[in-house]
N, C-alpha and C positions, 0 to 999 in steps of 0.2 A: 841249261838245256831243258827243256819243257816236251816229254814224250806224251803228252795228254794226248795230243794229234798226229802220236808216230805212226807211220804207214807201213806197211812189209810191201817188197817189190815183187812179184813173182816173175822168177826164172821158168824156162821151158819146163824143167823137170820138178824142180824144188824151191821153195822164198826163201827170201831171206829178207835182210834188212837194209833199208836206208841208212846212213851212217852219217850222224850227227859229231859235230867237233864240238871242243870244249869252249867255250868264250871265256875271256877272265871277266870280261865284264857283260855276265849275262842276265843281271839288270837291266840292260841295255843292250836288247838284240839286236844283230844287225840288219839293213831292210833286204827288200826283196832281191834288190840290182847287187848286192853281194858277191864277188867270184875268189873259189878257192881256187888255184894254180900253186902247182909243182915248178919252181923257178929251174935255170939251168944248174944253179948252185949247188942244188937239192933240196932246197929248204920250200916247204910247205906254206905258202903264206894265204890268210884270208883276205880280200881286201875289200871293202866299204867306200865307195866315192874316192877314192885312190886314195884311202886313209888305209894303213896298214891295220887291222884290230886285233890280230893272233899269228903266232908264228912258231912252227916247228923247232926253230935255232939249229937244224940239222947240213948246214953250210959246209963245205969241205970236208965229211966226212965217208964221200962215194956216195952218197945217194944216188939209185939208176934207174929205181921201177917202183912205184906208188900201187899194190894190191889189193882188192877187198876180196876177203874170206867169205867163206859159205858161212863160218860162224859170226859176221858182221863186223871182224877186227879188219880196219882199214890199218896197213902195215908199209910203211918205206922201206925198201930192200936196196943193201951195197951190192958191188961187184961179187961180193960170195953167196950170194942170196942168202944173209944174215939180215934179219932184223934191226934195223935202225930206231925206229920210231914205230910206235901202233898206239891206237886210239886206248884198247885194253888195260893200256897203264895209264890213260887219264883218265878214271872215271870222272863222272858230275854228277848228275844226281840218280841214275838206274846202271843197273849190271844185268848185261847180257849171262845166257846161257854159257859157261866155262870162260867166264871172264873174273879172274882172279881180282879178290880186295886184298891187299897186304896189308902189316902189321904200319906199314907207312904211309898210306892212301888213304883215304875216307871219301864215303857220297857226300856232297852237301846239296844242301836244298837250294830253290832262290829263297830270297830274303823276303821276308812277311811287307806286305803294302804297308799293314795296320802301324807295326811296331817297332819294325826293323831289323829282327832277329830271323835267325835261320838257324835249320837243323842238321844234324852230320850222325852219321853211321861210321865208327870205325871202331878198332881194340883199346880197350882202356888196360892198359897193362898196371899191373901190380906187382909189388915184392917179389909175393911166387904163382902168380897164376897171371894168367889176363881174361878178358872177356869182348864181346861184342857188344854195345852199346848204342843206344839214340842219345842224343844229347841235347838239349836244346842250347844257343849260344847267342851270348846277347848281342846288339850291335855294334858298329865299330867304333864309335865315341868311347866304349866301355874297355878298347882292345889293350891301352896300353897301362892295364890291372893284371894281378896277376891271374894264369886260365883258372885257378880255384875260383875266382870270385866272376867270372862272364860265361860261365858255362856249366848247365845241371844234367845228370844223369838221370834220365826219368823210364829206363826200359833197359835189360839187362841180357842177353842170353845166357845160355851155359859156362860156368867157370874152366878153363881149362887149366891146370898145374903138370910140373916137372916134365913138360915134353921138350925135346928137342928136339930139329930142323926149321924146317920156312914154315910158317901158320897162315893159313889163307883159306877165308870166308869164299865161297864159291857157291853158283849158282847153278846146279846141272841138269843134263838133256832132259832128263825125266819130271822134271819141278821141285825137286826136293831143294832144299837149302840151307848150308851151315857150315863147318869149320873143317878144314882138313888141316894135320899134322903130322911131322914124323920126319925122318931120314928121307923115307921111300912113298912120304904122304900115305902110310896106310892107316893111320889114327883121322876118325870121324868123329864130330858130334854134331848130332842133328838140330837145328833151331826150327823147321818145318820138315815132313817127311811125306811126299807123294804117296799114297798108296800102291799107286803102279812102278814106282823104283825098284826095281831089279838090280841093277848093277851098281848100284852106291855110289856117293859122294866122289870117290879115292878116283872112279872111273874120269870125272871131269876136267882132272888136271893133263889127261895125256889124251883127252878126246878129240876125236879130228874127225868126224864123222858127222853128213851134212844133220842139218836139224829138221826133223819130221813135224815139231809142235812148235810154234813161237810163243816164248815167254821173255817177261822180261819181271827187275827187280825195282821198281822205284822211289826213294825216297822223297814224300809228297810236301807241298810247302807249308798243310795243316800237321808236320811232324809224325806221321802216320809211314812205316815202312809197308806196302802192300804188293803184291805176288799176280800180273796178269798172263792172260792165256788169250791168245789170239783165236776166235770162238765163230760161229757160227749163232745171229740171236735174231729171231723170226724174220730169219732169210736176209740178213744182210752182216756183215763181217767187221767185229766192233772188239776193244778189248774188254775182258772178262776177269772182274777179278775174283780169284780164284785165293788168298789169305792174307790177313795183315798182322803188324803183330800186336798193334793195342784195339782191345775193340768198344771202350769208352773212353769217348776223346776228351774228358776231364781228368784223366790219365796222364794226358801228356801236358809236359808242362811250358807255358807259354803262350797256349793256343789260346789266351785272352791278354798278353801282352804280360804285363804285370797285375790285372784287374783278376775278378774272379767269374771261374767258369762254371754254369749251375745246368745241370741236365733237365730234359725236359719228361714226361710222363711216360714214354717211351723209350727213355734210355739208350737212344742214337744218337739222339740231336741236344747241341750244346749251346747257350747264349753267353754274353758275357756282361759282368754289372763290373762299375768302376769300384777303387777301393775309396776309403774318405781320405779328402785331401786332395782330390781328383775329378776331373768333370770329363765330360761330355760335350767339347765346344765344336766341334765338327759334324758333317753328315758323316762323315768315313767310320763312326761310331767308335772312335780311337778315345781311350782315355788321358787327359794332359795333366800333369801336375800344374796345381794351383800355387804360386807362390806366398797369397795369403792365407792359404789352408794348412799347408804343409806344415806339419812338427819337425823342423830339424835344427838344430842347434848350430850356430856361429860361434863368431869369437866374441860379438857382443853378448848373447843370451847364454854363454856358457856358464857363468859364474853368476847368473840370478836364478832366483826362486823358479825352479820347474814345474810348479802347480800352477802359479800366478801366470806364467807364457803361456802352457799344456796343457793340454786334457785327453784322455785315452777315450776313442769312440770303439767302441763293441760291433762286433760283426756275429753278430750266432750263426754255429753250426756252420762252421768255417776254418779251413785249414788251410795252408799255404806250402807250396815248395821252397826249399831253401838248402843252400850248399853250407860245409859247417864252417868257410872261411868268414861266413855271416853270419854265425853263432856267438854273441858277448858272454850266456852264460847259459845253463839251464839248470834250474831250480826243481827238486821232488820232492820238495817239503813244504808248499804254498797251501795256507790252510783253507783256501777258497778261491774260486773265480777271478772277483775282482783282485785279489792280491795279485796275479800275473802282472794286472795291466799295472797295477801300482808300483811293480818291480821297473816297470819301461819307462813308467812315466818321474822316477827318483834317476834314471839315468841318463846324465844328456846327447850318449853317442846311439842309446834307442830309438827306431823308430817305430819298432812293434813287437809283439811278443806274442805264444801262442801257447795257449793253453788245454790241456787233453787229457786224457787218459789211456795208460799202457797198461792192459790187464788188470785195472780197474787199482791203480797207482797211480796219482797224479804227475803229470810235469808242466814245466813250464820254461818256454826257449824263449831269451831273448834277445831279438836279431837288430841289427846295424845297417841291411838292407832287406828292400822288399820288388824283389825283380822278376823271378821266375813264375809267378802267378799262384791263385789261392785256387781253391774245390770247396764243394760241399760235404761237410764231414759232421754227421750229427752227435759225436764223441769230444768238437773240438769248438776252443772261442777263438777268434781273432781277433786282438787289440792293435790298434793301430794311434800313433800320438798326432794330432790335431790342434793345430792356434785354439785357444782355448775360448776368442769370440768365433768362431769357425762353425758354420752349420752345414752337411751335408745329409742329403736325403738317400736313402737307401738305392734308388734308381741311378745313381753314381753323379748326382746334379748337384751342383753346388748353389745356394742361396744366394743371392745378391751377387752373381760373375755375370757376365756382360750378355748371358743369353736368360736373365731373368724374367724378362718384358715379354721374350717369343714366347717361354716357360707359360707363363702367364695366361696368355693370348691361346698360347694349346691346350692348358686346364679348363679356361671357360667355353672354347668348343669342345672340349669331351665331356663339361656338364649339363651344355646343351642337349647334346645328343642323349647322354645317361638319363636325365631326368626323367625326359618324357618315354624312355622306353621303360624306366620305371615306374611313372603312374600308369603309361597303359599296363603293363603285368598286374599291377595289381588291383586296378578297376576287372581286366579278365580274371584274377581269381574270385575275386568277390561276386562276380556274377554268375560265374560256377558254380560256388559255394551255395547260392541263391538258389539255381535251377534244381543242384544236387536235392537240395532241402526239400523243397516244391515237388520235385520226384515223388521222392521217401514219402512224403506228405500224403501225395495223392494217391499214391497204391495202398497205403495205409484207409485210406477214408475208402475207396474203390472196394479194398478187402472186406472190411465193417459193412461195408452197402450190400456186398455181394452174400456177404453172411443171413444177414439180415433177408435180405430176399428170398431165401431157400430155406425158410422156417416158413411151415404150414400149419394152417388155425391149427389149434387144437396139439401142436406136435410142441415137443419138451422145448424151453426159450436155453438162450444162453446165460451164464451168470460168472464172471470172475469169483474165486474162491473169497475173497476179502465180502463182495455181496451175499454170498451165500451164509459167511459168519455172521454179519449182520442182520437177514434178516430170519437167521432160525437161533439170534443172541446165546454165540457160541457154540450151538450145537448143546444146545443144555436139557430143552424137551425131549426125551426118546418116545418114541411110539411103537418103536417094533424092528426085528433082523428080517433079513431078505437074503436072497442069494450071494449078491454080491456087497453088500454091508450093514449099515443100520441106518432105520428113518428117523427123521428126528422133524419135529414141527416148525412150522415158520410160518413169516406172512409176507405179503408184499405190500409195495408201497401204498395202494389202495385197499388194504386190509384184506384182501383175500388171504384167505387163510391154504396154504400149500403145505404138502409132505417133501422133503428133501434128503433123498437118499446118497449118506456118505459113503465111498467105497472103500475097503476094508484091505484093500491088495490093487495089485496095477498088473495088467497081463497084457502081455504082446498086442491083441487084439482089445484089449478090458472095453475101450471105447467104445467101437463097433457091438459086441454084445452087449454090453448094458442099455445101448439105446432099443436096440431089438428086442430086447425082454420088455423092457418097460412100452413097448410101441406094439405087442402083438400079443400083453397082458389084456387089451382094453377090448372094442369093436370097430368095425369101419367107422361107425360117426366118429369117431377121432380126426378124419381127413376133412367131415362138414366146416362149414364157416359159423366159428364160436359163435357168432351172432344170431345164429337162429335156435341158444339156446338148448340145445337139444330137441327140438320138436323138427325130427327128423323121421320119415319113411325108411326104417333099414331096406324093407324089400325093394325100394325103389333106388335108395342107394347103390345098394350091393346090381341092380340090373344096369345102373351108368356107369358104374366099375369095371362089370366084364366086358360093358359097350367099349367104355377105352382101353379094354387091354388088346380087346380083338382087333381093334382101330391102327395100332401100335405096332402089330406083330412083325417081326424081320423080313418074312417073304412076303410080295405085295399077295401070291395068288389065295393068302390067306386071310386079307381082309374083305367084311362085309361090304357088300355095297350101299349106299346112300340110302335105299329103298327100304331095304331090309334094317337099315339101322336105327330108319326112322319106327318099325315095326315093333324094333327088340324093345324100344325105350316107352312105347307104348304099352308092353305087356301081351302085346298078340301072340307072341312065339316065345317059345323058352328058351333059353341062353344056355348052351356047354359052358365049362369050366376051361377059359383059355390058356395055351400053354404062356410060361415064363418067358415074356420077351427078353430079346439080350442087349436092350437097353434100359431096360429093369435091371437084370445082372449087373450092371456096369454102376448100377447103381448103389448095390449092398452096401459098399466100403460107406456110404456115407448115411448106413442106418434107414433106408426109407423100402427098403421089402419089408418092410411089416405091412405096407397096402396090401401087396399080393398075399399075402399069409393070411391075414387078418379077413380079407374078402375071400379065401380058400377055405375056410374055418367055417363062413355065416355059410358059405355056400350047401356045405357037406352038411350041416344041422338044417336049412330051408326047405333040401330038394330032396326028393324021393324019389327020382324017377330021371331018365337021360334024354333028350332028345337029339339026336344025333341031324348036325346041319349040312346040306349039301356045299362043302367048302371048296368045293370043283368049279362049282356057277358062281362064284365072288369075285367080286371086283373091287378096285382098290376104297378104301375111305374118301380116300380125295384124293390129290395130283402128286400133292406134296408129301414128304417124309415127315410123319408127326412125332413130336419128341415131350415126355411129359415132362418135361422142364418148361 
């Protein structure tokens, strides 16, 4: 029975449910033209193209009225309105709201497309306790074994011991779910607990009270027990689910058949790779035993040499489930890894054995079957026995079996495709790498040019420390201390003979003052063009100096006009001392106000006298914003 697509029916007042019957063979649903009837006998039959396919068996026992409950139990009632029959005691694979699981019932699942196996929810009773359980259970080829060896325990609820009365797993109004026991059912243990449960567990065995919230409990065909809520999900009514009880599905076991199940980087989602020995011969991605791969021993190969047949293929980081009716031995004395497999591969009822560590104690199990499926376990190896010319690739493909040709044929279009998106990546890095460089490059040369260009005649050069060792030969002539350290002699390349002031200490600022001492040590012909020698006019210098400062000034209504400036440079009119433009200011940080200083200095030793200029009547220098850069 498949509730993927259960619907709730709403009644005038309150929903409830549609009521699904059990099919024995619900492998094989039946179609749409299906009709259940209540025959006159009493008995309940479904019928299928007038094939009978399920049936009540409830024939001469009064059956008189067929009811469906508000809590979704469809119930045949005798002449005492006693219960004959109700759905409630045949689960399939989900439980309703107060619909009891006995210690004799179990959910099963449908059975896997892949592999064949299906899973069951019921009590595994013990000596002195029992529990609630999943279990996975292999297919029915495997049934007439005994159930130690076709079925594994892989999820467990709480133990319950020394209770007495009826024990039953129940589902109540509130969402809650888990075990009630006792005389008078007043003993609970929870396996999920609603936050909003109020009235407990104990309350769902005698509950008769319609259902406000629709849940339901389903055991799903990926082995997963999961908890929905019939919801409200942007505005359209879908189920919800609301708990399960494994939340990595490498957990469960079987969910890759007998192969192995590896999680993905997300840790939701699960793939499955085959084990060796094993292929891949189908789309349905099922894995098949290989008859010339497989290690297992007959009654010819039992009595020859097990190296000479065998060979054990390694699985790293790899563990496997296994029940202990599949246990031949386990070993905690193996002085290494490969011993495990050595142990499976000297015994001819091995077909694998696994090797791990328990608190950091070796062991080694070696098993007879390999059914319930491996995980990824990076404490564990997996060995598995293998025909000993036998080659399997890790992708679960076996070498030379009958799909080696497509094998083939899909390697050389996936190195089609791989190649060329790997030369292009790496033509794109390289040319990257190119531009990158060529960048770097050119801001570099850009920097140097720009350096270079903001050095004025006359004004101090630059010189890396290694040239300046060189050419004052280690700093070995002294001449004399200065403020900021000692001069020592040198020359340059063309034999000019230079003083080269080493500095003695390094200050926050040392940069910027040292150039300023040494730039407003000298006179304005410091700013002329070295090439005229010195054979400079200061008076005439220092009147094109205050011409450009006043040229420059921040507000236009303070520069001279064209006329007048053509006057100043003539010498007709005397020049004020112009204020500190503040693109002068802006200039400090990079040592070049020693103009201003240095032309404020000749000014104050020149002039005796003020002549004050009507800077009311001025008009601008010119149109444009002059910048002495």
């Amino acid at each position: 029975m498949n509730y993927d697509n259960l619907s709730p029916s709403l009644s005038t007042k309150l929903p409830t449910y549609f009521i699904f019957f059990l099919n024995p063979n619900r492998d094989s649903p039946v179609s749409q033209d299906a009709i259940l009837e209540l025959d006159t006998t009493g008995n309940l039959v479904l019928m299928d193209r007038d094939i009978t396919t399920w049936a009540s068996n409830t024939s001469g026992v009064g059956v008189v009225a067929a009811v469906m409950a508000e809590s979704g139990n469809f119930i045949l009632h005798n002449t005492n309105n006693h219960p004959v029959w109700q759905s409630f005691s045949q689960p399939s694979d989900t439980l309703l709201p107060n619909q009891p699981l006995t210690v004799s019932s179990e959910l099963t699942s449908s059975k896997s497309s892949s592999h064949g196996g299906y899973y069951a929810l019921k009590m595994l009773q013990q000596p002195t306790s029992l529990s609630l359980a999943l279990t996975y259970n292999l297919q029915e080829t495997y049934q007439d074994l005994d159930e130690s060896y076709t079925n594994y325990s892989y999820w467990k609820g709480p133990d319950i011991s020394n209770v007495t009365g009826e024990v039953i797993a129940v589902l109540d109004q509130a969402g809650s779910f888990g075990i009630v026991y006792g005389e008078s059912s007043d003993g609970a243990v929870y396996v999920y607990k609603n936050d909003d449960d109020d009235a407990g567990l104990s309350s769902a065995i005698h509950q008769s009270t319609p259902l406000t919230v629709l849940r339901r409990l389903t055991l799903e065909t990926n082995g997963n027990l999961r908890l929905y809520r019939w919801g409200d999900v942007n505005g359209s009514k879908q189920w919800v689910p609301q708990w399960a009880a494994v939340s990595n599905p490498c957990d469960i076991a079987g969910i890759c058949g007998n192969g192995v199940c590896n999680l993905d980087r997300s840790k939701t989602n699960a793939s499955c790779t085959c084990l060796p020995g094993t292929s891949k011969v189908e789309r349905d991605g099922v894995c098949y035993e290989n008859s010339s791969l497989v290690g297992k021993c007959n009654g010819q190969t039992r009595n020859e040499n097990q190296t000479s047949q065998f060979r054990m293929s390694m699985v790293q980081q790899t563990n496997y489930y296994f029940s202990e009716s599949s246990v031949i031995a386990n070993y905690s004395d193996v002085a290494s890894v490969s011993k495990c497999g050595d142990a499976c591969l000297s015994d001819c009822d091995c077909v694998a054995s696994v090797y791990g560590l328990n608190e950091e104690r070796p062991y080694c199990w070696v098993l007879r079957s390999l059914s319930f499926g491996g995980f990824e376990d990076t404490s564990s190896t997996l060995f598995v026995k293998v025909r000993a010319n036998a080659s399997w690739t890790p992708e679960g493909q076996a070498r030379g079996s009958n799909n080696s040709t497509s094998d083939g044929m899909r390697s050389a279009k996936e190195k089609a495709v791989i190649i060329p998106i790997v030369m292009s990546m790496t033509v794109l890095i390289v040319l990257l790498c190119l531009l990158l460089y060529y960048s770097v490059h050119r801001k570099r040369t850009l920097r140097r040019e720009m350096e270079s260009s903001l050095i004025l005649s006359g004004a101090p050069m630059n010189f890396t420390y290694r040239d300046l060792q060189i050419r004052t030969s280690n700093f070995s002539q002294l001449l004399g201390t200065g403020g900021f350290g000692s001069v020592y002699k040198g020359s340059l390349g063309d034999g000019t003979l230079v003083a080269v002031k080493k500095l003695d200490r390094v200050l926050a600022h040392g940069e910027k003052e040292f150039i300023t001492e040494e730039m407003t040590n000298g006179s304005p012909i410091k700013v002329a063009d070295r090439r005229l020698n010195g054979a400079v006019d200061e008076e005439e210098l220092m009147r094109a100096l205050k011409v450009a400062f006043w040229c420059i000034q921040d507000e236009v209504f303070m520069r001279p006009p064209m006329g007048e400036v053509v006057r100043m440079l003539e010498g007709s009119i005397n020049i004020n001392m112009p204020p500190m433009p503040q693109t002068v200011v802006e200039l400090i940080e990079e040592g070049l106000d020693h103009v201003y200083k240095a032309m404020k200095r000749e000014y104050n030793h020149f002039s005796s006298f003020t002549i004050n200029s009507h800077l009311t009547s001025h008009a601008t220098c010119s149109n444009s914003t002059m910048s002495p850069r």
